[in-house]
N, C-alpha and C positions, 0 to 999 in steps of 0.2 A: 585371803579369800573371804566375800561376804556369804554369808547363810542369807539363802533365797528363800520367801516366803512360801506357805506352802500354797495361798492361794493371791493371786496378780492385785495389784491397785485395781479400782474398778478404773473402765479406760476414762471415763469423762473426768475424773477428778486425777488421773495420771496426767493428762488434757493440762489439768490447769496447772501444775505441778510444773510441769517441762515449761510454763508459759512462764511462771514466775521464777524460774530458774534461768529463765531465757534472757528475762529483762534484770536478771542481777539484785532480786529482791530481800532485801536487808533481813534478819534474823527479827523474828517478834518481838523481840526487847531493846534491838539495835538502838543506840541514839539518845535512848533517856527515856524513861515513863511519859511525858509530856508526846515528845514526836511520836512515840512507837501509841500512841491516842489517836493522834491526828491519822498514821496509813492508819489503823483501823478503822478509824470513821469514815474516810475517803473511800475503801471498798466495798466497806458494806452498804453506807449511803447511794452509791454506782446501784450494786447491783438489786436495790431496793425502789431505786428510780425505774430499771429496767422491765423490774416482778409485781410489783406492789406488796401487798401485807395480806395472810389470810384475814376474813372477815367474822367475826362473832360478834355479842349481842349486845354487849354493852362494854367500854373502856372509862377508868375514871383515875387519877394520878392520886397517889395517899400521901399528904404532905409532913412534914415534921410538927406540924401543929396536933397530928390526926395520930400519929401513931410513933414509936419511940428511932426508929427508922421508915423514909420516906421509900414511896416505891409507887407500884401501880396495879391496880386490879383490874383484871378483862374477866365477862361471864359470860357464859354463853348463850346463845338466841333459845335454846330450848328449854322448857318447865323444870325446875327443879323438883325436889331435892337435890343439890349439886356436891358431890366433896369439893374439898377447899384444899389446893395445892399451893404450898410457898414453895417458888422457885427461884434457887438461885443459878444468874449465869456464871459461865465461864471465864479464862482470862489470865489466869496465873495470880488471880490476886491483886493484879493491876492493870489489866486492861477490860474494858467491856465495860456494861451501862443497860440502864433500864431501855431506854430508846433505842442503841443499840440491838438487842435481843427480845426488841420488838416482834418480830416477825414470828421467832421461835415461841416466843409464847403466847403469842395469838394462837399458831397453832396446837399449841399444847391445850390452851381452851377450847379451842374448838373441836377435836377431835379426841381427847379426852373427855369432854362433855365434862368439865370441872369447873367451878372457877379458882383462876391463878393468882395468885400475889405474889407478882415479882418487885425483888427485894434489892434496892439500890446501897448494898453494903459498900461502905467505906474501902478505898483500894491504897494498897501500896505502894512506892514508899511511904507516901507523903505520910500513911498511918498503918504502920507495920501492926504484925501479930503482938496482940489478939484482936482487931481493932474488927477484922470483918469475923471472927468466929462470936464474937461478943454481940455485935451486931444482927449476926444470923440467929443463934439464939433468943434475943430479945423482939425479931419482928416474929418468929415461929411462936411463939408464948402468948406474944400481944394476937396472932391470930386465932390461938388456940380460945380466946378469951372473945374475940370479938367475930368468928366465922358467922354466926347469924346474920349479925347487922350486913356483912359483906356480902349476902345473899348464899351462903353455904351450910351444907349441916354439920354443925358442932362434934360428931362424934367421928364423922369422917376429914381428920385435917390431916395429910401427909406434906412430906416434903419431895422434893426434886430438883435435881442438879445436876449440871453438866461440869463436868474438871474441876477445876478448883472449887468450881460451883457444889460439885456433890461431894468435896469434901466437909463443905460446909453444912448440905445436908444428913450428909451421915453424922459430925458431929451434932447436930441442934436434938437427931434423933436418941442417939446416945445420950446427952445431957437431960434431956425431956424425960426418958427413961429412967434417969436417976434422981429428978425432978419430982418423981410420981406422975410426972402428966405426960404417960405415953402417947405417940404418935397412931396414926393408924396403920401407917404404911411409906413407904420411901423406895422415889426413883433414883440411881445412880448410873449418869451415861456417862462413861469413858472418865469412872473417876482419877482421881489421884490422890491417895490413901494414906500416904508416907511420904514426909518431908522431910525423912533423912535416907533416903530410897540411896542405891550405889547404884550415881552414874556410870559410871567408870566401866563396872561389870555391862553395863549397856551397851556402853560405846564397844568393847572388847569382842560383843559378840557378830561385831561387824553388819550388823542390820542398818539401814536405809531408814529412817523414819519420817518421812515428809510430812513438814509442818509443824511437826513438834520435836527435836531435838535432844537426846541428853543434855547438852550444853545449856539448852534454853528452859532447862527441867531444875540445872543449876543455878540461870539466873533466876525463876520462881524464888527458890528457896533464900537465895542473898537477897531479892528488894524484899519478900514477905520477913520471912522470919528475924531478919535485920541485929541486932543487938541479942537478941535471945536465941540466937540459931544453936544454942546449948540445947533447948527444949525440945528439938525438932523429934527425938527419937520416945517420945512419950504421946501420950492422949491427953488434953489435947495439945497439940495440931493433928497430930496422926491417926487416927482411928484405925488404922491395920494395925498399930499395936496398943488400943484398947485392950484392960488386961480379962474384960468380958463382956461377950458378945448376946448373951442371953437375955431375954424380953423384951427385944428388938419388934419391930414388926412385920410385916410380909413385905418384901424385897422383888424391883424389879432389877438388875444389873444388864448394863448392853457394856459390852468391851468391842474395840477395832482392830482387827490383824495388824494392821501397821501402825502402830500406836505401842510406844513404849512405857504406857501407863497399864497395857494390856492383862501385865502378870498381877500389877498390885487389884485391879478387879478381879479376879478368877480367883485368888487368894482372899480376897474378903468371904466372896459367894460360897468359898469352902468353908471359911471361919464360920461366916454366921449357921450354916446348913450345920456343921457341927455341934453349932451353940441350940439348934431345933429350930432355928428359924426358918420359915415357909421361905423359898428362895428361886426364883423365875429368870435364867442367864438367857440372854442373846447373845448372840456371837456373832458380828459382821465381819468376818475374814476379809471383805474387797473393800474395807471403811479404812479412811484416815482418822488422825484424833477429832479434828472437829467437823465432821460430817453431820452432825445434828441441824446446823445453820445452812447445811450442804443440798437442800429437798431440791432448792430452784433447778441450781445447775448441775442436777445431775440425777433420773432415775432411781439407779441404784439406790444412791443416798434416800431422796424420796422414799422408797419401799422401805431401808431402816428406818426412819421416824418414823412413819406410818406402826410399824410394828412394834416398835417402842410404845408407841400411842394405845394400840391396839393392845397392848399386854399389860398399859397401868389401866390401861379404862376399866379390863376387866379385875384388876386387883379392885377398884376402887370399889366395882358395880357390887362385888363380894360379901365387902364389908357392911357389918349392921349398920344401920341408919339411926337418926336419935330418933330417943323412945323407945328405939329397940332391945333388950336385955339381951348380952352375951357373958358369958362363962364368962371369969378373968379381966373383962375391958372394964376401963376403967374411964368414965366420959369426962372432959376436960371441964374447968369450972369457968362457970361465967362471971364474968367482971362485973363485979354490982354497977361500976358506973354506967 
C-alpha cells in the first residue's frame, strides 16, 4: 500500500506527468550523461521556442579569460544599487547549462531585482566531486571580489540554487563562512543536502515521486561522487551534515510535497534555525522537484517562483547596502586588480 500525499500534484504538471509516462519516457540518467544532455536540451529548447525568455536589462556571457569559471551575467532594466546573486542550476551534477537555465535566471533577475551570475560548473562524470563544489566556491569568491565591476553592491552578494545546484550553494556559503568572507544571504529551492541520503528508506515508504526518483537520487551520487563516494557522508559534499551551522546568513528554503529531497530541506531549515540563523521555509505541497523551470506550463508552478522571487527580494531589499555599517558584517574585500 502507497502513502498518499497529503496534498494532489498540482493537475497541470499531473498533465505532464501522465504525458511522459504515456509515451514511455526514459529515467533522467537513462543512456549515459551524453544522451540524458541531449532529451534535456531537446525539451527545454521546445518549450522555450514555444514561451520565449523573461526580459531584463542587460545579458553578457563571463568567459574563462574573465573569471576562474566561465558563466553569464543578466542585470536588471532598473537603477541600482542591485545585490548580486551567484546562481547555480540544477541537474544531479550532470545534466543542465548556463543556456539551459536561461530562462530561470532571467527570471530570477528580473523579479528579484538583482543581478545574477549564473555559474557554468563543471559536470559529471566527465569531472566528478569535487570538480563542481570547487568550482562553485571559486566563482562565489571571484564574485565576492569583483560585484562592483558586474554592476552590484559588494556588501550584498548571496548565493542561490536549485537541487544540486543549492547544494552547491549552501556549501560555497559554508566555506565562505569559514573563509571569513561571509555571504550575505542564500536561496535554497528544493535542495539536496546529503549525498549519502537512504534511498532505500524512500523507496520503502511507498511514495510516487515524479520526476525525481530514489533510484535516480542513486544515480546522482554514483556519476558525482564516483571514486570517492567514501566521502559522501561528511561536509563537504553534504552540508546536512556540516558539523556547524552557525554564522550562516539569512536563508530563503522552498521544499516540494512530492519531491523526495523534501525531508533533507526541512531538516537543514531546522538546523540552521537552531544554529540562530534568520530562516524563511516555503512549502509547495502541489510542486514536483523541478517546478522552478515549471512557471510557463503551469500556474501553480508560476505562483511558487514568483514567491520564492518575492521572498529573496525581500531578504535582499533587508540587507545593509555598502557604506553602510552593520553590527558583525563583515564586507568582502575587493580585488586590487
Amino acid at each position: 500500500m502507497t502513502a498518499a500525499p497529503a496534498v494532489p500534484l498540482d493537475a497541470d504538471l499531473a498533465r505532464i506527468v501522465a504525458a511522459l509516462r504515456a509515451q514511455g519516457a526514459p529515467a533522467p540518467f537513462a543512456g549515459g550523461a551524453p544522451e540524458a544532455r541531449q532529451r534535456m536540451a531537446r525539451a527545454i529548447l521546445a518549450a522555450r521556442d514555444r514561451h520565449g525568455v523573461p526580459e531584463v536589462g542587460a545579458v553578457r556571457d563571463l568567459t574563462e579569460a574573465e573569471a576562474p569559471v566561465p558563466g553569464r551575467v543578466y542585470r536588471p532594466a532598473t537603477a541600482g544599487p542591485h545585490a548580486t546573486v551567484v546562481f547555480f542550476h540544477g541537474g544531479g551534477f550532470v545534466l543542465g547549462s548556463v543556456e539551459l537555465m536561461d530562462d530561470i535566471a532571467r527570471k530570477l533577475c528580473r523579479d528579484m531585482d538583482a543581478v545574477v551570475v549564473s555559474v557554468d560548473y563543471r559536470l559529471a562524470p566527465e569531472h566528478p566531486y569535487p570538480a563542481a563544489h570547487d568550482d562553485a566556491l571559486a566563482a562565489t569568491q571571484w564574485v565576492q571580489a569583483h560585484a562592483r565591476e558586474l554592476g552590484g553592491d559588494p556588501a550584498r552578494v548571496a548565493v542561490a540554487g536549485e537541487s544540486a545546484g543549492a547544494n552547491l550553494a549552501a556549501s560555497a556559503a559554508l566555506l565562505c563562512r569559514d573563509a571569513g568572507r561571509p555571504l550575505a544571504a542564500q536561496l535554497l529551492v528544493v535542495p539536496g543536502l546529503d549525498m549519502a541520503r537512504d534511498t532505500r528508506r524512500l523507496e520503502a515508504a511507498g511514495r510516487d515521486y515524479p520526476m525525481l526518483s530514489p533510484a535516480d537520487l542513486r544515480d546522482i551520487a554514483r556519476l558525482y561522487m564516483g571514486e570517492r563516494a567514501g566521502e559522501a557522508a561528511t561536509f563537504p559534499p553534504s552540508p546536512l551534515r556540516a558539523d556547524d551551522l552557525a554564522g550562516l546568513p539569512p536563508t530563503v528554503i522552498a521544499v516540494a510535497g512530492h519531491d523526495p529531497l523534501r525531508s533533507e530541506g526541512l531538516a537543514y531549515a531546522d538546523g540552521l534555525r537552531g544554529a540562530g540563523v534568520p530562516v524563511t521555509l516555503l512549502r509547495h505541497d502541489d510542486m514536483f522537484h523541478p517546478f522552478l523551470g515549471f512557471f510557463e506550463a503551469s500556474a501553480a508552478a508560476r505562483r511558487a517562483n514568483d514567491d520564492i522571487c518575492r521572498a529573496f527580494r525581500d531578504c535582499l531589499a533587508s540587507l545593509p547596502q555598502a557604506g553602510a555599517k552593520s553590527p558583525g558584517h563583515v564586507a568582502p574585500q575587493e580585488d586590487p586588480r
